[in-house]
C-alpha positions, -999 to 999 in steps of 0.1 A, spaced: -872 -48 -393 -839 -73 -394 -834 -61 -356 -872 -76 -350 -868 -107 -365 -831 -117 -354 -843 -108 -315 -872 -136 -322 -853 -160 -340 -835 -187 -316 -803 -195 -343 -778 -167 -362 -792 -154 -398 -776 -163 -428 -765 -124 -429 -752 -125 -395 -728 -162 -400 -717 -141 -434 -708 -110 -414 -684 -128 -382 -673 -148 -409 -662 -119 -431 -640 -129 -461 -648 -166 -459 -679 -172 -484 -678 -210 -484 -703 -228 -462 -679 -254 -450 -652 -230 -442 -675 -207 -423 -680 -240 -403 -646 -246 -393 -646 -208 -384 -677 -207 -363 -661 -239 -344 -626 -225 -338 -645 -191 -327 -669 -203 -306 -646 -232 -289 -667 -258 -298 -656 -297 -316 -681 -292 -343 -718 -272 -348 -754 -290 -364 -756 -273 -401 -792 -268 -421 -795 -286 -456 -775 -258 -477 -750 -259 -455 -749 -229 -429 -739 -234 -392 -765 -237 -371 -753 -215 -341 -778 -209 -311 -778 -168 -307 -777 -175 -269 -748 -196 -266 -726 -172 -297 -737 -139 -272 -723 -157 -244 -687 -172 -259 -679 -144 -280 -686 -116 -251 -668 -142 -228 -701 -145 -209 -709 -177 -185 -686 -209 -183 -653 -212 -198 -633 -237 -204 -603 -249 -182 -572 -251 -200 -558 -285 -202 -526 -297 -198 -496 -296 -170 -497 -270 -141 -464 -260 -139 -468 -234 -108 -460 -244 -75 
């Protein structure tokens, strides 16, 4: 049943945050977490708190999936 409605809903359960976000319980820090894991500057949140995190766009960072990021800085190569 919790396989039916996470494949219809568009955003990551409440379950699913508290699972990548193992031993961090606090809203606010499983913020910060979702936005150093995911590469992103910062994530929408619902009223209580919890990280709104599209399931499309979590799929695609953490399998490293689609676009990535350049990395910034110098070139040092010749």
């Amino acid at each position: 049943m919790t396989e039916a409605i996470a494949a219809i809903t568009p955003h990551l359960t409440a379950a699913e945050i508290d699972d990548l976000c193992a031993p961090l319980t606090q809203r606010h820090a499983q913020m910060r977490h979702m936005c150093l894991l995911l590469d992103v500057e910062s994530l929408p949140r619902r009223p209580d708190g919890l990280p709104l995190v599209g399931r499309r766009m979590a799929e695609e960072r953490l399998n490293r999936v689609g676009t990535t990021k350049k990395a910034g800085g110098f070139n040092w190569s010749r």
